[in-house]
Every structure is written in C-alpha cells, then in structure tokens.
C-alpha positions as CSV (number, residue, x, y, z in Angstrom):
1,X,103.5,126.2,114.7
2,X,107.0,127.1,114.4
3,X,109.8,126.3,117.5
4,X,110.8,129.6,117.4
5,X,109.1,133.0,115.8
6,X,110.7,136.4,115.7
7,X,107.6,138.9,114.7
8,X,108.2,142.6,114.0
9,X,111.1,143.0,116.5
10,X,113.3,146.1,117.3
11,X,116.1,146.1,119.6
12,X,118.4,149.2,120.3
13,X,122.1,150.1,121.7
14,X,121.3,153.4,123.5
15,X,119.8,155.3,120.8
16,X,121.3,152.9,117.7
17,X,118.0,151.2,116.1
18,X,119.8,147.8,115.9
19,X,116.5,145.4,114.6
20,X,114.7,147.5,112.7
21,X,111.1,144.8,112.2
22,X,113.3,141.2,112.3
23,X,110.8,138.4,111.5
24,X,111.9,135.1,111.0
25,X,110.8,131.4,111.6
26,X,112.4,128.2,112.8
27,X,111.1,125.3,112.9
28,X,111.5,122.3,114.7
29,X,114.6,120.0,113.6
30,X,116.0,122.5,111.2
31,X,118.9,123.7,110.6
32,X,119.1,127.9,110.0
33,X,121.1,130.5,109.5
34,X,121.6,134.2,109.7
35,X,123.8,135.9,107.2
36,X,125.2,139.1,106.6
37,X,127.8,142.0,107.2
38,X,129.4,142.5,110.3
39,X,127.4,144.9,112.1
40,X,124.2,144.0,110.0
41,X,122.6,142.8,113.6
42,X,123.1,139.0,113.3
43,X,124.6,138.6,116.7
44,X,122.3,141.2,118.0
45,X,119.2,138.8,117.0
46,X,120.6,135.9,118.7
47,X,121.1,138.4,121.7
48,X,117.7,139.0,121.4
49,X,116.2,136.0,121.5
50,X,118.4,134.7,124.4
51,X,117.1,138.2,126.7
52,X,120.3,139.7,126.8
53,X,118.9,142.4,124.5
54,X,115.2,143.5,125.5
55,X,113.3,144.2,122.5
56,X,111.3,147.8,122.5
57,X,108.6,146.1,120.2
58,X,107.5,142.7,119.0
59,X,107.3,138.8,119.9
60,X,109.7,136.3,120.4
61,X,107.6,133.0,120.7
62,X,109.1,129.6,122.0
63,X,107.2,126.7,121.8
64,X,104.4,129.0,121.3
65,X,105.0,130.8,124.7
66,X,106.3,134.8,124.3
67,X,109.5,134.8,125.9
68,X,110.6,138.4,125.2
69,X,110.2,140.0,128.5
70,X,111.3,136.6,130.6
71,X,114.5,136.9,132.5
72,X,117.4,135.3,130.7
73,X,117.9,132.4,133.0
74,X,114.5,131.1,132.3
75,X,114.6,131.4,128.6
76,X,117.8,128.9,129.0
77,X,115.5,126.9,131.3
78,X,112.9,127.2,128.9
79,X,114.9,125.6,126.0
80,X,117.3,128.2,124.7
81,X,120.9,127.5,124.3
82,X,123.0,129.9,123.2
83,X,126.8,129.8,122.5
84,X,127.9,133.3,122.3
85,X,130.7,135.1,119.7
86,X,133.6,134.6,121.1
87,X,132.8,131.7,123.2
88,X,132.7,132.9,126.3
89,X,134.3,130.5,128.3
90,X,135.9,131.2,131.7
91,X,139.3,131.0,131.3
92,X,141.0,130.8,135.3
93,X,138.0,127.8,135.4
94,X,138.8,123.9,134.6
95,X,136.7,122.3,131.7
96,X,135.0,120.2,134.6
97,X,133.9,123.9,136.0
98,X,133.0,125.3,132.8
99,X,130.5,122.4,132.1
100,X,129.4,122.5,135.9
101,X,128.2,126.4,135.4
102,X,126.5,125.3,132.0
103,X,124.6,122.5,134.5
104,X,124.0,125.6,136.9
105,X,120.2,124.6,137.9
106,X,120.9,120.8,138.2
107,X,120.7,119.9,141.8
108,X,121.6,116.2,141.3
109,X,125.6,116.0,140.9
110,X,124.7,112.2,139.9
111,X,122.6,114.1,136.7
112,X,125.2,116.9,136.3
113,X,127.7,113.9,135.6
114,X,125.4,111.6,133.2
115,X,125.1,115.5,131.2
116,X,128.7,115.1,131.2
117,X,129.2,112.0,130.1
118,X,126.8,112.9,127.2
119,X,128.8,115.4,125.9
120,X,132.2,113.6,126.3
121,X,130.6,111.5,123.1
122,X,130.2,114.4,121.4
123,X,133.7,116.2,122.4
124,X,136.0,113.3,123.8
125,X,139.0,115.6,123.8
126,X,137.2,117.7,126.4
127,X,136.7,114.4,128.9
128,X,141.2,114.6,128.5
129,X,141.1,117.8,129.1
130,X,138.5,117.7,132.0
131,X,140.5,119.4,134.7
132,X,142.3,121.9,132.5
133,X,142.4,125.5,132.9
134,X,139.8,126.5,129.7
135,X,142.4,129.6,128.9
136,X,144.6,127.3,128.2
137,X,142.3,125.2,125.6
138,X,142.9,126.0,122.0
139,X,141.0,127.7,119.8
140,X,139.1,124.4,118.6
141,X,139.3,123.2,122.2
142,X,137.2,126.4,123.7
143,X,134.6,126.6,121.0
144,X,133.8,122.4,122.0
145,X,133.8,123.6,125.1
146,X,131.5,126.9,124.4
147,X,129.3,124.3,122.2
148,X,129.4,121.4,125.6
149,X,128.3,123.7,128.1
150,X,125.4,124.8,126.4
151,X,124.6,121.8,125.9
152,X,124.6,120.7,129.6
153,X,120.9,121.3,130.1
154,X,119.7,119.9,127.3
155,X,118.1,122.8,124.4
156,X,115.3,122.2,122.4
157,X,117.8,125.2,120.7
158,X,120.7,125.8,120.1
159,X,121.8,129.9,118.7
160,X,125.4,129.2,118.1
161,X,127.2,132.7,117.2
162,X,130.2,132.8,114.7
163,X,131.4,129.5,115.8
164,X,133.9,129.0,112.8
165,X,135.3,132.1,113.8
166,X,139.5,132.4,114.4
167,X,139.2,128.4,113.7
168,X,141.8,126.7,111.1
169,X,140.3,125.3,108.2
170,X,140.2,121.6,109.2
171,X,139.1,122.9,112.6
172,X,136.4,124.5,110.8
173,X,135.3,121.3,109.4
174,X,134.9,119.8,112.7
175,X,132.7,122.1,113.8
176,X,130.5,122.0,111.2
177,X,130.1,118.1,111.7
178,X,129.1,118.3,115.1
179,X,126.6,120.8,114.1
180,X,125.5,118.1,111.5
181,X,125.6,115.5,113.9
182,X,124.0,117.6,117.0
183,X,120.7,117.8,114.3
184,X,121.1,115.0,112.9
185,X,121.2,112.7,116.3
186,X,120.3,114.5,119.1
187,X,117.4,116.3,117.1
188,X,118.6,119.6,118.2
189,X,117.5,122.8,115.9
190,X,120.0,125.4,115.3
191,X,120.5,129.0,114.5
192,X,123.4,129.7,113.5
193,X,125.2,133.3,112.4
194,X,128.6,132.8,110.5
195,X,130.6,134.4,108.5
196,X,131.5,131.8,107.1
197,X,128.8,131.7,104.1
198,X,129.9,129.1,102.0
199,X,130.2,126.5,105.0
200,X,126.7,128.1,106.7
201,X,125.2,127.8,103.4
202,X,126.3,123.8,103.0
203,X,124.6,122.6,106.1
204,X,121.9,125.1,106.9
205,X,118.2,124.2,105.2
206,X,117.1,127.9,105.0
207,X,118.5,131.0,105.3
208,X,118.2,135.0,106.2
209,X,120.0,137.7,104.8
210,X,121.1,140.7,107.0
211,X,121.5,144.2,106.0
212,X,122.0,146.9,108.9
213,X,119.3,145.4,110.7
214,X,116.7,144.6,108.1
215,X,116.2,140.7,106.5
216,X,116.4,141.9,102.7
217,X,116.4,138.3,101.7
218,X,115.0,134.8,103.1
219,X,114.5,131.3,101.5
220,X,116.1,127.6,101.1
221,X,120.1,127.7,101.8
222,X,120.6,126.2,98.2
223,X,119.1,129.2,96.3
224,X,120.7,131.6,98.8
225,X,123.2,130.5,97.7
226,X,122.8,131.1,93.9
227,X,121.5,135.0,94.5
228,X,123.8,136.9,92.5
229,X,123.7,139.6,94.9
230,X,124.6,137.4,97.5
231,X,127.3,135.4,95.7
232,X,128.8,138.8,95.3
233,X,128.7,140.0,98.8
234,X,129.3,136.9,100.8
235,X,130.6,134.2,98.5
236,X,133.1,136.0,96.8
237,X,131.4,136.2,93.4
C-alpha cells in the first residue's frame, strides 16, 4: 500500500476545472516530484492533498485512511507537511514564533523546544537567527525557515512547493541537500513541485508530468529525464 494515493481527483477555482482525473502514487521513503508548466495544476495538487482545495470527486488516501473531506488541521496532524509556494512565513513574527506556530498543537513547551533543537541541526543558521523578524530573513533564510516549521510536528510527508524558487544558484544547492538529507536521515518522503527540472529530476526517484491539469507522463526520474518531449519543454532541449 502506498503512503499516499491520489485516485481520479478533480478540483476547481470557481468554475475553472483545475484537476481534471489526477492519479498518482507515493510511496513510503521516496522521493517524488511533480513537473510541468506553470499553471499545469502542480501547486493546485499539493493544495489538494493538504485540504486547502476540496476535491469535487475522488480519494486522497493517507496511510490508507481517505483524508479528502478532513479539515486541514488534521490532515497536518495526520502526517502531512506542507511547505507552500512562496513560503509563507510571517514576516512581523521572530523565527522562534514562526517555528512555535509550526508546533501549534504541542502542549508541552519542554517538547516544542526538543522539536526545535531538532531542526537547529538541520538549519543552524536559523538557531542565530532565532529571535529575528522572518521579513527580514533572506531569501535562503525564509525557505529554511518555511522547510523548519513544517517540520515541527514531525510528517510522515513532506509536499514542499517550488522551493528553489527566487533562490541563487548555490542557494539552490542547499536546498536540494537538505531535501537529500531530510529522506535520507530522517526517512521523510517528499513531494516535491519545482520548476527547477533539471535539479527535481537529479534527486527525485519518480516523476509526473503536468499538462493543464492532466499527468500526460509518469515513471522513474532518470527516464523522465531522457523524454524528448520533456527535454524539450522543461530541460531546455
């Protein structure tokens, strides 16, 4: 059984059919990603599975549980971490309050701080940073501390949306490695949108291509990566 199963789902804006029959897999300890245009409906997947976007029809199974219609507080309770385009971060609060919202359902403050310290491995330069305004972070500095908060109750899941995105290259690379490392050692499965396809392609173990809502095109990341149509469209030929 898969960690997470998308089966037949459609999702609209209004009357726009965003998710026009998404199915995808991912299972445990793996490393996926969504690619495609803008607008193809990546982020509106992630959105979906998170319950920010209510499907009209299909299943969204977690853990073997169908969380489409839950509230999206308990999906995050349930296992679900997402790390939203654009980050997301509240920018008038400190890091320390950014990470204390991520820990929102945590009664213990003794627990809240051993989450903390936790993530401090991962992102040191946030423990320097700890009572710093977040809107006054940079651009790498807010998407470790996007990534640390959603962290702070421990996924199964991660859905990490465009987090390369507005980065500088070496910046990018960082990212990327705490991905790695996030699977890697803290067995933490990922979905991942970028638009960055070369770099998704390099660390992601499968892949789905997105076209105006539709998955025209699914397999390993390596021969994703050799599609000619995709080479074409994504990876600049």
């Amino acid at each position: 059984m898969a960690l997470l199963e998308l089966e037949d789902i459609h999702a609209y804006y209004g009357k726009i059919h965003a998710l026009k029959g998404i199915s995808l897999k991912v299972e445990k300890g793996e490393i996926v990603t969504l690619i495609g245009a803008n607008g193809a409906g990546k982020s509106t997947t992630l959105r979906t599975i998170s319950g920010l976007v209510r499907a009209r029809q299909g299943k969204v199974s977690f853990g073997g549980r169908d969380i489409a219609h839950l509230p999206p507080h308990e999906i995050v309770l349930a296992g679900v971490g997402h790390v939203p385009e654009g980050r997301g971060i509240f920018p008038r609060l400190t890091v320390r309050e950014n990470l204390e919202i991520g820990a929102f359902p945590i009664g213990s403050r003794s627990e809240v701080q051993h989450r903390m310290e936790v993530v401090f491995q991962l992102f040191p330069r946030l423990k320097e940073r700890l009572n710093q305004k977040g809107g006054t972070l940079s651009g790498g500095e807010q998407q470790m501390l996007a990534t640390a908060r959603g962290l702070m109750l421990k996924p199964q899941i991660l859905l990490m949306d465009e987090p390369s995105m507005g980065l500088a290259p070496v910046l990018v690379e960082l990212i990327f490695d705490v991905i790695l490392q996030l699977n890697k050692n803290e067995g933490i499965t990922i979905l991942l949108v970028e638009q960055n396809a070369h770099m998704a392609l390099k660390y992601a173990a499968r892949a789905y291509v997105l076209e105006t809502g539709q998955i025209v095109l699914s397999g390993p990341a390596g021969e994703i990566a050799q599609n000619p149509q995709v080479r074409e469209a994504y990876l600049g030929g």
